[in-house]
ROMIDO-562961 format. One record per residue (C-alpha): residue in one letter; x, y, z. Coordinates in steps of 0.05 Angstrom, whole numbers. Example, Ala and Ser with C-alpha at 12.3 -4.5 7.8 and 13.67 -1.06 7.14 Angstrom:
<sites>
<residuo->a&x->246&y->-90&z->156> $
<residuo->s&x->273&y->-21&z->143> $
</sites>
This chain:
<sites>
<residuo->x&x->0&y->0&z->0> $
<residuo->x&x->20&y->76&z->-17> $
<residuo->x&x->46&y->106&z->44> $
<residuo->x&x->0&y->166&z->63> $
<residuo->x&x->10&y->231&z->101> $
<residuo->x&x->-28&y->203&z->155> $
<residuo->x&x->-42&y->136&z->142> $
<residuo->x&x->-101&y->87&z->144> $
<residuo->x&x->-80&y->16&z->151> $
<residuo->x&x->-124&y->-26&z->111> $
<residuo->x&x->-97&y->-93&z->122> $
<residuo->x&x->-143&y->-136&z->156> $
<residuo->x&x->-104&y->-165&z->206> $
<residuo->x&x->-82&y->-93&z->232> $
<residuo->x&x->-152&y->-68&z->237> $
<residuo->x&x->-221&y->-102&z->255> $
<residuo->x&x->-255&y->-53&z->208> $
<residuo->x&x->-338&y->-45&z->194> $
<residuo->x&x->-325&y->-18&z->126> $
<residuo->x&x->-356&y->-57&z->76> $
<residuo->x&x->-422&y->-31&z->83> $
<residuo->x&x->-417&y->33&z->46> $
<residuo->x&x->-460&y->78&z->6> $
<residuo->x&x->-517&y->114&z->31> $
<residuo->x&x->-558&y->63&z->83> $
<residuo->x&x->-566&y->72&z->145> $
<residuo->x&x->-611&y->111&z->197> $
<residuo->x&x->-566&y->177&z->205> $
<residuo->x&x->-577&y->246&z->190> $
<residuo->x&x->-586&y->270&z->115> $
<residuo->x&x->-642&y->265&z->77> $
<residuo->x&x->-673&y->294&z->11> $
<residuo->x&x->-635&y->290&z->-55> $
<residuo->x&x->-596&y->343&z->-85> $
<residuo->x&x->-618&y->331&z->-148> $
<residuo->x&x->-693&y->322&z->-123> $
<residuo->x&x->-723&y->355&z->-78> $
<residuo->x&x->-690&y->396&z->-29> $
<residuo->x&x->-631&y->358&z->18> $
<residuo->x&x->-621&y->373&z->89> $
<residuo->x&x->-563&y->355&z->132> $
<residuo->x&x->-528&y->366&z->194> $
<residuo->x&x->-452&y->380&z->200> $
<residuo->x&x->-416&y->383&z->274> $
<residuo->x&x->-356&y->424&z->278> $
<residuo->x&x->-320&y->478&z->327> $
<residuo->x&x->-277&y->521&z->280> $
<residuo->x&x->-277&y->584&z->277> $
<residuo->x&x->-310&y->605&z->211> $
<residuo->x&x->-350&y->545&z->193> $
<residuo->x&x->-414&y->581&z->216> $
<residuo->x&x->-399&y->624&z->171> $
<residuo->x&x->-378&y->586&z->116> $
<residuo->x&x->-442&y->549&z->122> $
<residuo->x&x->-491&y->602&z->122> $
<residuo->x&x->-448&y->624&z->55> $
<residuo->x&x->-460&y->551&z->29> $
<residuo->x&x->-536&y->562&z->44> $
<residuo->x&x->-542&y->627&z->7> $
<residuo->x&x->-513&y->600&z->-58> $
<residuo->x&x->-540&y->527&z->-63> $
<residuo->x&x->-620&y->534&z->-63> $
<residuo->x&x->-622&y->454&z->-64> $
<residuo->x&x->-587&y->445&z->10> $
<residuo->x&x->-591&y->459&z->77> $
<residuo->x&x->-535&y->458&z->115> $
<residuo->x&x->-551&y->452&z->191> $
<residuo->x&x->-483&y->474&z->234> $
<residuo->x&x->-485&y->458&z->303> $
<residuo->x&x->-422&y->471&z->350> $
<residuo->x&x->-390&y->414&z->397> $
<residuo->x&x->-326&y->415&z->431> $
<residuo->x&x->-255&y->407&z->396> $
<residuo->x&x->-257&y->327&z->386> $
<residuo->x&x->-209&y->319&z->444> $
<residuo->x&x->-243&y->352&z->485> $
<residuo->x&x->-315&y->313&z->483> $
<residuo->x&x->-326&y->327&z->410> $
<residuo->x&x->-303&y->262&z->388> $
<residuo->x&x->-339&y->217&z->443> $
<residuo->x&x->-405&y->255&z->418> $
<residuo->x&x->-391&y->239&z->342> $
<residuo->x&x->-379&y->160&z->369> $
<residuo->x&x->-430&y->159&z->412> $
<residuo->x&x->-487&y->179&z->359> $
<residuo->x&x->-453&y->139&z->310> $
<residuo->x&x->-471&y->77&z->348> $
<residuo->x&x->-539&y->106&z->368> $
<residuo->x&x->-562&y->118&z->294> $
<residuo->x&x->-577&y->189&z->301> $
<residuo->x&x->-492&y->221&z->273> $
<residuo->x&x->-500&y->284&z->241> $
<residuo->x&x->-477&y->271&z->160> $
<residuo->x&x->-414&y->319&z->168> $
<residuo->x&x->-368&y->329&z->222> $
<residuo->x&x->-302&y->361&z->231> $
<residuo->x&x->-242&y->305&z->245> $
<residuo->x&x->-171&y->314&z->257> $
<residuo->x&x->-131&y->274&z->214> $
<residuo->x&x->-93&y->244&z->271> $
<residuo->x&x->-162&y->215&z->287> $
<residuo->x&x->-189&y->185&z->225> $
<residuo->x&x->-156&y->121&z->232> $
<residuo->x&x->-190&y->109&z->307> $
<residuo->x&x->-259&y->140&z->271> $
<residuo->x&x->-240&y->83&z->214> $
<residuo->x&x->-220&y->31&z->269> $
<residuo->x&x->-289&y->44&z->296> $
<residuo->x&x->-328&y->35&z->231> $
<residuo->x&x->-354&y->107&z->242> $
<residuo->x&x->-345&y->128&z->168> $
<residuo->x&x->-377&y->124&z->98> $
<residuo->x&x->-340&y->116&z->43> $
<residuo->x&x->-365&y->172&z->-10> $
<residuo->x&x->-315&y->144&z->-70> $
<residuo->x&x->-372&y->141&z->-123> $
<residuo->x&x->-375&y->226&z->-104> $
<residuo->x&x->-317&y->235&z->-90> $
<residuo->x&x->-259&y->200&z->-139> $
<residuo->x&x->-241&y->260&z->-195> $
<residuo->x&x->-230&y->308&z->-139> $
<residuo->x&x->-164&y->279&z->-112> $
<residuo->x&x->-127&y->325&z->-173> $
<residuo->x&x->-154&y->387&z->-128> $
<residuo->x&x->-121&y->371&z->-65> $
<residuo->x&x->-47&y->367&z->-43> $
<residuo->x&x->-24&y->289&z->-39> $
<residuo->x&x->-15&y->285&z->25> $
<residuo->x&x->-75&y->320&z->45> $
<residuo->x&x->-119&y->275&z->-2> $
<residuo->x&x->-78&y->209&z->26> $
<residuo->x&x->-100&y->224&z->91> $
<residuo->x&x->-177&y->221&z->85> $
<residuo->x&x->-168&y->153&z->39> $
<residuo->x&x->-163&y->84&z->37> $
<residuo->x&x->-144&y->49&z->-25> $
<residuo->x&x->-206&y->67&z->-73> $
<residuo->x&x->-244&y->89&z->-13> $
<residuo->x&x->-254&y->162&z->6> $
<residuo->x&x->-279&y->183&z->85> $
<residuo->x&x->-287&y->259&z->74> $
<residuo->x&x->-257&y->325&z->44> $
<residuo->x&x->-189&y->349&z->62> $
<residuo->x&x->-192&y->422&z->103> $
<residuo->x&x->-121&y->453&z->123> $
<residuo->x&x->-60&y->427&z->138> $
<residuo->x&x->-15&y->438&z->198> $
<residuo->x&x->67&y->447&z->174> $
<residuo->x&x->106&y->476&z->229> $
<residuo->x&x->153&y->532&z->239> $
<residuo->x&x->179&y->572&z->294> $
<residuo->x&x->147&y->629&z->316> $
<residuo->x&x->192&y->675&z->357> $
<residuo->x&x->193&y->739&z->393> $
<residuo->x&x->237&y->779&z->351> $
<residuo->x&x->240&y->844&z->390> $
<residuo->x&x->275&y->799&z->454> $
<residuo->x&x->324&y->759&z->393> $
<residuo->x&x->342&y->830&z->369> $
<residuo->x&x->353&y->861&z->431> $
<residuo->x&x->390&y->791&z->460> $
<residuo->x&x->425&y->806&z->387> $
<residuo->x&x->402&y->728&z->376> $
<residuo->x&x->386&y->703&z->303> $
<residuo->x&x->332&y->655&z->288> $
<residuo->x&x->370&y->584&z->311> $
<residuo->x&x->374&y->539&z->244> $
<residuo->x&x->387&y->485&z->291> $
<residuo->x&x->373&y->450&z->356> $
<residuo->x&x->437&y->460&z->392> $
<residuo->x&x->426&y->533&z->369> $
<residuo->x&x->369&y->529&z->397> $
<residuo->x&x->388&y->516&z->466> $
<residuo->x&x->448&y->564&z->458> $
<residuo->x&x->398&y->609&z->442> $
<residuo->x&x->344&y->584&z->507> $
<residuo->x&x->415&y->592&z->554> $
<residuo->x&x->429&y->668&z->537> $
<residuo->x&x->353&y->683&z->542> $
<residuo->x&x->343&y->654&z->615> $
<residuo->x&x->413&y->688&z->630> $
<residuo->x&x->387&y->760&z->611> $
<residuo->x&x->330&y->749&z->656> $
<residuo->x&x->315&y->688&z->710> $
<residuo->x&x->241&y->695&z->691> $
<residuo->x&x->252&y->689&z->608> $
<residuo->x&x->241&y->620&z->576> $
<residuo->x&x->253&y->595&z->510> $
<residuo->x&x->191&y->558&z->504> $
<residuo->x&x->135&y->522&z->554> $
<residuo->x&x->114&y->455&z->556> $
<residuo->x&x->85&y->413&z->492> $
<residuo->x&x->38&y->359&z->508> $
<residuo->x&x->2&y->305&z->450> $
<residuo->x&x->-9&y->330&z->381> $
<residuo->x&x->39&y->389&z->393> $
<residuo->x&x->94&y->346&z->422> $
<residuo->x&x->76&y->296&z->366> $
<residuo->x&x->99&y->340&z->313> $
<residuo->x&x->165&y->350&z->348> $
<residuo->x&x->172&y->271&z->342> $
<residuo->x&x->144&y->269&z->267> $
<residuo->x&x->207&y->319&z->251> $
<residuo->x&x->248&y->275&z->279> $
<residuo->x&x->231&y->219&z->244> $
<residuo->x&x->211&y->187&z->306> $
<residuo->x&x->153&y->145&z->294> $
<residuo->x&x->100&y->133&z->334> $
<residuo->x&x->65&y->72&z->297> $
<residuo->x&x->76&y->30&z->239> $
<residuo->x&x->58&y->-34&z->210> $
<residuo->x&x->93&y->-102&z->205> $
<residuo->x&x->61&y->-143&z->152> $
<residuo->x&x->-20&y->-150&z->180> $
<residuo->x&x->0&y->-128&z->252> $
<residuo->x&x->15&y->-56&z->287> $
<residuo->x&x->74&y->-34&z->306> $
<residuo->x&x->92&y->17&z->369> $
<residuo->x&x->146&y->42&z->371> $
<residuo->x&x->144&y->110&z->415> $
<residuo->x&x->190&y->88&z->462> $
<residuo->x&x->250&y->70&z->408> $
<residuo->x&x->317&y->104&z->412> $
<residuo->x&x->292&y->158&z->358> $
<residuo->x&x->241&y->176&z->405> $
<residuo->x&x->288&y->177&z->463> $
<residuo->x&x->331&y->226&z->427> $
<residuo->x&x->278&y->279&z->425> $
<residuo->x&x->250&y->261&z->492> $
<residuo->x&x->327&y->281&z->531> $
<residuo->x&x->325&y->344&z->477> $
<residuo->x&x->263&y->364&z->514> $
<residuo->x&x->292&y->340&z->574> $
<residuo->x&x->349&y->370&z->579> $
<residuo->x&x->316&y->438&z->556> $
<residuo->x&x->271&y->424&z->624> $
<residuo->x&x->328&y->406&z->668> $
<residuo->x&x->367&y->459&z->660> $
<residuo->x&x->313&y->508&z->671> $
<residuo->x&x->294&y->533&z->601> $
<residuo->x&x->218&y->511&z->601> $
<residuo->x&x->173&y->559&z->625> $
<residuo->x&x->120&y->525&z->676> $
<residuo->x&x->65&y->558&z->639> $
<residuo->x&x->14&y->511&z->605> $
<residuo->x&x->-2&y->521&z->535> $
<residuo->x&x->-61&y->555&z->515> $
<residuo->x&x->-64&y->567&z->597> $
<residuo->x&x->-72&y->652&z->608> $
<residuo->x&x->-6&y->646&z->641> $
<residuo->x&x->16&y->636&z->577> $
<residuo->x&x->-12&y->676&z->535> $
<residuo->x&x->19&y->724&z->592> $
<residuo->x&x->90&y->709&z->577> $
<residuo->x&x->73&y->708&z->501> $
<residuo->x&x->54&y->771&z->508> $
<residuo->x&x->105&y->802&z->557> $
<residuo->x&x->169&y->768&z->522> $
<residuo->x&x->179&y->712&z->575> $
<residuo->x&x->164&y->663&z->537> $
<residuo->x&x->205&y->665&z->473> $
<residuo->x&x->191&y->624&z->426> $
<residuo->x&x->130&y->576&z->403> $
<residuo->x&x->152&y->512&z->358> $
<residuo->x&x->84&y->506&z->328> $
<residuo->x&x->45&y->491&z->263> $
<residuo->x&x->11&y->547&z->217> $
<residuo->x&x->-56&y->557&z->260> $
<residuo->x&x->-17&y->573&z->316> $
<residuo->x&x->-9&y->642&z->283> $
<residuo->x&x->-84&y->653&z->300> $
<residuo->x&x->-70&y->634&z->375> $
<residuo->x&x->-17&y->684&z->396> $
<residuo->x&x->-51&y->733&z->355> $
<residuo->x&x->-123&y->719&z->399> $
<residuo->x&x->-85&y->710&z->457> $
<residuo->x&x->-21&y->750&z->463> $
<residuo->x&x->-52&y->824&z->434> $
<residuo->x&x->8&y->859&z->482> $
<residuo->x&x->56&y->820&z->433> $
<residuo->x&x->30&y->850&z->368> $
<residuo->x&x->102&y->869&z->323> $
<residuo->x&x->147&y->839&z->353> $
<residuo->x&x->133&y->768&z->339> $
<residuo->x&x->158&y->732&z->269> $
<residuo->x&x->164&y->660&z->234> $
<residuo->x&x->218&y->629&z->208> $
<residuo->x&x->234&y->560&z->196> $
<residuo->x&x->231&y->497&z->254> $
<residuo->x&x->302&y->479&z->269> $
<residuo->x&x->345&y->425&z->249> $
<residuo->x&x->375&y->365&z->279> $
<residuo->x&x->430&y->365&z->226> $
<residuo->x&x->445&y->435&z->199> $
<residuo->x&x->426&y->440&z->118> $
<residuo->x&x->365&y->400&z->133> $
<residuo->x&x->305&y->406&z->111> $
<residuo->x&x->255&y->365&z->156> $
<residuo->x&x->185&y->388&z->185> $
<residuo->x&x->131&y->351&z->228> $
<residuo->x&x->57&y->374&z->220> $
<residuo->x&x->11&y->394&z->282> $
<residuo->x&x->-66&y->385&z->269> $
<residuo->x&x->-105&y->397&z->199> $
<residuo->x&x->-167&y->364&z->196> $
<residuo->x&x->-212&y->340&z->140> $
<residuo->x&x->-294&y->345&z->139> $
<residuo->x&x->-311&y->269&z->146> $
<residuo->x&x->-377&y->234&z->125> $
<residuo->x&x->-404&y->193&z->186> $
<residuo->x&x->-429&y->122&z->174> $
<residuo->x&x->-504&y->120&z->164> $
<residuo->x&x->-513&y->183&z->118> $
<residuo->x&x->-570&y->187&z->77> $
<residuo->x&x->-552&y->240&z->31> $
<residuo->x&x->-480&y->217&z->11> $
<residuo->x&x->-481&y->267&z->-51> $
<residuo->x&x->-495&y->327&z->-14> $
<residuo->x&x->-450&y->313&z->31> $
<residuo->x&x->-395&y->305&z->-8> $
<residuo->x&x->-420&y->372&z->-45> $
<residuo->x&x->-419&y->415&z->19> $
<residuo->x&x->-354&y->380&z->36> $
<residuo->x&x->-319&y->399&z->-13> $
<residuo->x&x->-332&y->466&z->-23> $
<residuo->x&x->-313&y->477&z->41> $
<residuo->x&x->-244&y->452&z->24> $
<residuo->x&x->-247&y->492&z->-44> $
<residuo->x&x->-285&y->555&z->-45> $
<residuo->x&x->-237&y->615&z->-49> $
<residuo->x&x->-285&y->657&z->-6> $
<residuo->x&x->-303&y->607&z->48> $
<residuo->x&x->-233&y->583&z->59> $
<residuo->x&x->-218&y->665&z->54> $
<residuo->x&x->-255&y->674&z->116> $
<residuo->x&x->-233&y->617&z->154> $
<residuo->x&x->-152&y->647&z->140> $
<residuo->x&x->-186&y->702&z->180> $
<residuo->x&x->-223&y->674&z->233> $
<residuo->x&x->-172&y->611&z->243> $
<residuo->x&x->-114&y->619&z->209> $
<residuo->x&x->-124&y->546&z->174> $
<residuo->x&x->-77&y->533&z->114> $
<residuo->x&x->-112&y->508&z->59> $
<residuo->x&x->-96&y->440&z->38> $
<residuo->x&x->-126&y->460&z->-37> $
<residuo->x&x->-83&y->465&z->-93> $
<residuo->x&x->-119&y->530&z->-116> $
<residuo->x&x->-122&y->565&z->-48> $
<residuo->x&x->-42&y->567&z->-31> $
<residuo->x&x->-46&y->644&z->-64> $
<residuo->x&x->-111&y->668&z->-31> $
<residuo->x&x->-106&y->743&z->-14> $
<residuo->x&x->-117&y->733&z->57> $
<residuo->x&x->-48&y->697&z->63> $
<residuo->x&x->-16&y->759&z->64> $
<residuo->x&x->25&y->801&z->109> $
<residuo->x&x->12&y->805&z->176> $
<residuo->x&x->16&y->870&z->220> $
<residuo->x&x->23&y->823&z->284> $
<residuo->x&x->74&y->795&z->256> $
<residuo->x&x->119&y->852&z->236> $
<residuo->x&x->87&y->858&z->166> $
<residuo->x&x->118&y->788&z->151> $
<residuo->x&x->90&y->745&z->103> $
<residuo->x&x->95&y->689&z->144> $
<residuo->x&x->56&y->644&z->97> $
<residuo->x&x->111&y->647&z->57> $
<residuo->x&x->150&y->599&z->107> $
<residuo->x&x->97&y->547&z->115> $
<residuo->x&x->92&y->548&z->41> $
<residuo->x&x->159&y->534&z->34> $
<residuo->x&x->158&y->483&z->85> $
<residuo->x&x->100&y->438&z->74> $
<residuo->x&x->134&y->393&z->19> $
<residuo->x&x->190&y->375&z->79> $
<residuo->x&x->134&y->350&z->133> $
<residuo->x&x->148&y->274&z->129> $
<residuo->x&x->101&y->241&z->91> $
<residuo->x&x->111&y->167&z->130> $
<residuo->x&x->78&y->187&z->190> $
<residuo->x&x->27&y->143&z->210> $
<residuo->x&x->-28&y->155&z->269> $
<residuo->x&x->-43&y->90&z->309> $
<residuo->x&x->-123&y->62&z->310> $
<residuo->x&x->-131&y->86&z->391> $
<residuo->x&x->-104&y->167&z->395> $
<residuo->x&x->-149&y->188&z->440> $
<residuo->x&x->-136&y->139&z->498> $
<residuo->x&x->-58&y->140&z->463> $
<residuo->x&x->-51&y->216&z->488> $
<residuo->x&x->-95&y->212&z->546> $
<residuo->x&x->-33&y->166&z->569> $
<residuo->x&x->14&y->211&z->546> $
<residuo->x&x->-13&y->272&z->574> $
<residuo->x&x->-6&y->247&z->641> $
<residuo->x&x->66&y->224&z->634> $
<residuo->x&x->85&y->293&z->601> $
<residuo->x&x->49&y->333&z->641> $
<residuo->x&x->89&y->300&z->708> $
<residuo->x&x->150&y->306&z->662> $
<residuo->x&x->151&y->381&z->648> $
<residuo->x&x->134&y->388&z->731> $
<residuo->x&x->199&y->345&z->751> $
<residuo->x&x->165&y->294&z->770> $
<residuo->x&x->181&y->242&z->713> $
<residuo->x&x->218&y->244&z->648> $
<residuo->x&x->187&y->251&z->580> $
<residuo->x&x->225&y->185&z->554> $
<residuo->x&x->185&y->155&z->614> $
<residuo->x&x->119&y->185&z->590> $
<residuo->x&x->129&y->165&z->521> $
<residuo->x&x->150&y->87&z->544> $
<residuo->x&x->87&y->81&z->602> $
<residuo->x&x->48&y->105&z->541> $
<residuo->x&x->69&y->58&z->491> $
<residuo->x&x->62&y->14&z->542> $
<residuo->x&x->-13&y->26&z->564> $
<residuo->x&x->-30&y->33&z->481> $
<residuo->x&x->-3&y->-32&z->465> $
<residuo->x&x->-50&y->-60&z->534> $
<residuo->x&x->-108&y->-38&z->506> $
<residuo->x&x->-99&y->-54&z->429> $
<residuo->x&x->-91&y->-122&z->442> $
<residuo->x&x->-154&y->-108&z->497> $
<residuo->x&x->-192&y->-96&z->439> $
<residuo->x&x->-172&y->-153&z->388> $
<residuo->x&x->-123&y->-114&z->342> $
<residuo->x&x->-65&y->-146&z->327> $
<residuo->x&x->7&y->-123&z->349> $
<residuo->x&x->71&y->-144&z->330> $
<residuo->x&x->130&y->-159&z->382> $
</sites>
């Protein structure tokens, strides 16, 4: 099988799968046609801009009704709602899905395959984006944005520090030392827990999960891993982490107040520090994720998501229609650069107006850098069938870890560990 940006593992062996009942049976939302009569369905979300984008959708396509109703981000309850109704009969048609959690959705037989929609529309998509909401001939939902990394940095504190942008790691920390030695209360970064942590791995080239023939493979406690984990560590030891929580006010505090320097982060991050960090506006900039080995050009990917048909759909066709638009309408995806700062994972959306220069940022066109970085994210990642019990492990671990009171290779082991428990809990097959 083609390796994918994200990969689905379609061997049977690897996953128990309910996914040869496709097409448009079932007893969830959706009904009408869109070619007769007037189609209705329901799409479940929590981006910023997709309210809008839907009442946009509305407006221009007389022959369905797009019902948009908020839930929590997927990790946060989102998720075990879109399950949950998924077994009950009563899933919305639409619903926004990370693609780090399409292959637990696909594990779970929670999705419809929409091929017979969907098939000429892979040309309008990036690869990797497109490889991560398929399965061999078999297509689960439209691809949204994409999540490339870079480092955002606090350029006013570099300057005055007279600190460049570090091309590398060890620059990095060279960089993280003279910071915390100008002031006992500056950091070079705060702590990064599951998906954002995750793309620090995927740069690496430290997988997470694989596959070894028709069994899975975990491998988060391997020596690759290891090396980033006593990176990180080391960074912590030494007193370089700040103990401010991300996304916690105390750290949108030091974002804003230079004490916390720097944010390794993918392309929607932008929209963060702007929401969150306003006392930081112009002095903040992007420039490329460090290397391990100078001259290289790696990058791991944080988030992106795609709009994913739930099992029991009636109205397969319109949802594919309002899925796709979503991923392709210049003005839609316009607002959402707004609103979310999502990077379109469209071919014909990398040049929309609204990736422009940012005033927040210095006037930088900090697009420019995620552009030029999203051919170098690692295409072999793959996302194991059980992420959100994976990084409920994790999450523990780390967050004891970045407190002192554990290491992160520890985390990563106990949660290898635990995932590798429970896989084999639930039938799926694991290799030694």
């Amino acid at each position: 099988m083609k390796r994918s940006f994200i990969r689905f593992v379609g061997m049977a062996g690897a996953l128990t799968l309910a996914l040869a009942a496709t097409g448009c049976s079932g007893s969830g939302s959706g009904s009408g046609s869109a070619s007769g009569g007037k189609a209705s369905i329901t799409f479940w979300g929590w981006a910023p801009g997709y309210e809008d984008a839907v009442k946009a959708f509305n407006a221009s396509h007389p022959n369905i009704e797009v019902t948009y109703q908020t839930v929590q981000p997927g990790a946060k309850g989102g998720y075990q709602k879109m399950l949950n109704a998924v077994k009950a009969g009563n899933a919305p048609c639409l619903a926004q899905v990370g693609y780090e959690t399409m292959p637990s959705f696909a594990a779970q037989g929670a999705l419809e395959n929409v091929s017979n929609h969907a098939a000429s529309a892979k040309r309008d998509y990036q690869s990797a984006a497109w490889n991560a909401v398929t399965l061999g001939s078999a297509v689960y939902g439209a691809p949204v944005d994409t999540g490339p990394m870079a480092l955002f940095y606090n350029k006013k504190l570099f300057d005055s520090l007279g600190l460049k942008p570090p091309a590398t790691w060890a620059e990095y920390r060279a960089a993280g030392k003279k910071i915390h030695a100008s002031d006992p209360k500056r950091f070079i970064s705060s702590p990064y827990l599951d998906y954002d942590y995750a793309g620090l791995a995927w740069q690496a080239g430290a997988d997470w999960f694989g596959v070894d023939n028709d069994s899975w493979k975990v491998s988060m406690a391997s020596a690759e891993n290891k090396k980033v984990a006593d990176y990180w560590q080391g960074l912590a030891d030494d007193g370089l982490i700040s103990g401010a929580p991300m996304y916690d006010q105390a750290w949108y505090t030091g974002l804003g107040n230079g004490s916390i320097a720097t944010v390794v982060g993918a392309v929607w991050q932008a929209g963060v520090i702007k929401g969150g960090a306003k006392e930081g506006a112009g002095q903040w900039a992007v420039a490329p994720m460090p290397q391990w080995q100078k001259g290289d050009k790696k990058v791991g990917n944080a988030g992106g998501s795609a709009t994913a048909v739930l099992k029991g759909c009636k109205n397969t066709a319109a949802a594919w229609e309002f899925a796709h638009w979503l991923g392709t309408d210049k003005k839609a995806f316009g607002t959402l650069i707004e609103k979310a700062s999502l990077y379109p994972a469209a071919n014909d959306l990398l040049h929309l107006p609204q990736l422009k220069a940012d005033p927040y940022f210095g006037g930088q066109q900090i697009y420019e850098v995620f552009a030029a970085a999203t051919p170098d994210v690692d295409p072999e990642w793959t996302w194991g069938p059980l992420m959100t019990s994976t990084v409920a492990d994790l999450n523990d671990g780390l967050g004891k870890a970045w407190t002192g009171k554990g290491s992160i290779a520890q985390a990563l082991s106990d949660a290898q560990t635990a995932t590798v428990a429970e896989m084999r809990k639930q039938g799926l097959a694991v290799a030694p």
